[in-house]
C-alpha positions as CSV (number, residue, x, y, z in Angstrom):
1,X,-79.0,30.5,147.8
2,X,-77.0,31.3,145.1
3,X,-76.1,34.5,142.8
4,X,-76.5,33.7,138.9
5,X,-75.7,36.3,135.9
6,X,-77.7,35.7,133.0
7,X,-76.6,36.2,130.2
8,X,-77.9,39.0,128.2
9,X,-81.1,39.1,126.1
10,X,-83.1,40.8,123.3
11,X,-86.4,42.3,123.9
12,X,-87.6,41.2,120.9
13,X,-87.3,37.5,121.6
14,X,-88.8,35.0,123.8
15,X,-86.9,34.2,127.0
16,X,-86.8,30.7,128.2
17,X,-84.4,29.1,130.3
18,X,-83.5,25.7,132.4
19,X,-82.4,25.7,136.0
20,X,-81.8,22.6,137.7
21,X,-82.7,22.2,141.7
22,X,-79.9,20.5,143.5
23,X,-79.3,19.3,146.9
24,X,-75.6,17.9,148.1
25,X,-75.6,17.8,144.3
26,X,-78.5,15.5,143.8
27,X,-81.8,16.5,141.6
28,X,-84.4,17.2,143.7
29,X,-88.6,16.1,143.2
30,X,-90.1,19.6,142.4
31,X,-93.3,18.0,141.7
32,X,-95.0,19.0,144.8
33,X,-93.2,22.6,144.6
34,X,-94.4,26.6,144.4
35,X,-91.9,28.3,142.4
36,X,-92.1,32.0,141.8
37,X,-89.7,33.6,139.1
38,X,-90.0,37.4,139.0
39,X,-87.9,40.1,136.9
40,X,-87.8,44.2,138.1
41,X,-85.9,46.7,137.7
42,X,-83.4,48.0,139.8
43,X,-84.3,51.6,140.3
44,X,-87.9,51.6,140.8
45,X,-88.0,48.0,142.3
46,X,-91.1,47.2,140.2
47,X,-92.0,43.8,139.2
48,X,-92.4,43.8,135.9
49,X,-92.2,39.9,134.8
50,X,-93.4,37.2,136.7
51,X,-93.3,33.6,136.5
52,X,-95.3,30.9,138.5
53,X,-95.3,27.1,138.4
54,X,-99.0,27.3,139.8
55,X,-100.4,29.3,136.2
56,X,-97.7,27.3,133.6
57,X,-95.4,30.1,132.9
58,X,-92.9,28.1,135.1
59,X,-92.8,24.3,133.7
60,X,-91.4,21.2,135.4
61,X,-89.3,19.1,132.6
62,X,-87.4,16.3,134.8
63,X,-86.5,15.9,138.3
64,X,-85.0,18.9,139.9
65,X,-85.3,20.6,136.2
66,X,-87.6,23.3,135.5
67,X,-88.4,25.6,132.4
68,X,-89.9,29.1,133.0
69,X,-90.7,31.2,129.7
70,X,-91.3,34.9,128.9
71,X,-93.1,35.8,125.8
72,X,-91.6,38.1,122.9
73,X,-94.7,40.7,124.0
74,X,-93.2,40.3,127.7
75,X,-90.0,40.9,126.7
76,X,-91.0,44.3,124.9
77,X,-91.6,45.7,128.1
78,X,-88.7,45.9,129.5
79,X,-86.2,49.0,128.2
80,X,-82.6,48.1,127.6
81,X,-81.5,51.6,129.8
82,X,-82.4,49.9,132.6
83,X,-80.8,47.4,135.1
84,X,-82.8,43.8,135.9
85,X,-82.7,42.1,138.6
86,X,-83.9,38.6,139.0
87,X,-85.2,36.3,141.9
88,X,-86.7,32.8,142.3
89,X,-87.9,31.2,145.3
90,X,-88.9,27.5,146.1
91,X,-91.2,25.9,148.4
92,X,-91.2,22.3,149.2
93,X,-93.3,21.1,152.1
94,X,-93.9,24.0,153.7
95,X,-90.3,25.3,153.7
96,X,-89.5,28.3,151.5
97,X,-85.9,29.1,150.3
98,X,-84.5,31.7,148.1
99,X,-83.3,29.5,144.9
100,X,-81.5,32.6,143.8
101,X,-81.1,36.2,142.8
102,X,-78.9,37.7,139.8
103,X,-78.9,39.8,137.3
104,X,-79.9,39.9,133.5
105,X,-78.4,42.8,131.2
106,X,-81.6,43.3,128.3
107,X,-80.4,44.5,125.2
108,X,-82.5,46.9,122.5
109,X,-83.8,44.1,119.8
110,X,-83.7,47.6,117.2
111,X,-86.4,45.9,115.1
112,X,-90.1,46.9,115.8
C-alpha cells in the first residue's frame, strides 16, 4: 500500500487522473481487475465520490495504467472547508489489496 497526496483541485472542474499498478516495478494486467476509487470526508467519514471499473467511471488505458474521472457536477459537491480523504483498492484473482489511501485538498472554484 502506499500513501499518495494529491494535489489540490477546483470544484468547478472535472477531476481525472492516471495511476499506474506496479509490481517489483513492472506494470501489471488489470484487465481482469475490480477497482473501487472512493472520495469522503474526513469528519463525517461519508462517501461522497465513488469510482468503479465495473460502471466506467474507473477506465483501463494500458497495462498496469488506469484512468478514473469525476464530473464538474461531482466535483460541486464537495465544500472546500472540508478535509478529503481518498482510497482505492484492487482485486486481481480473488486477492484484494489496498492500492492506496491519501489525501486531496479541494479548493473553492468561486465561479457558479
Amino acid at each position: 500500500m502506499q500513501q499518495v497526496t494529491f494535489e489540490p483541485i477546483s470544484n468547478r472542474e472535472t477531476w481525472s487522473d492516471t495511476v499506474e499498478v506496479r509490481r517489483d516495478g513492472t506494470l501489471i494486467d488489470l484487465s481482469a481487475a475490480t477497482i473501487l476509487l472512493q472520495v469522503r470526508s474526513k469528519q463525517s467519514k461519508s462517501i461522497l465520490l465513488s469510482a468503479r471499473s465495473s460502471d466506467g467511471t474507473i477506465t483501463i488505458e494500458s497495462l498496469g495504467v488506469f484512468v478514473f474521472t469525476f464530473s464538474h457536477p461531482q466535483m460541486r459537491a464537495l465544500d472546500a472547508s472540508i478535509a478529503y480523504e481518498v482510497g482505492c483498492t484492487i482485486e486481481i484473482a480473488g486477492v484484494a489489496e489496498q492500492l492506496f489511501i491519501g489525501n486531496i485538498s479541494v479548493l473553492d472554484g468561486i465561479v457558479e
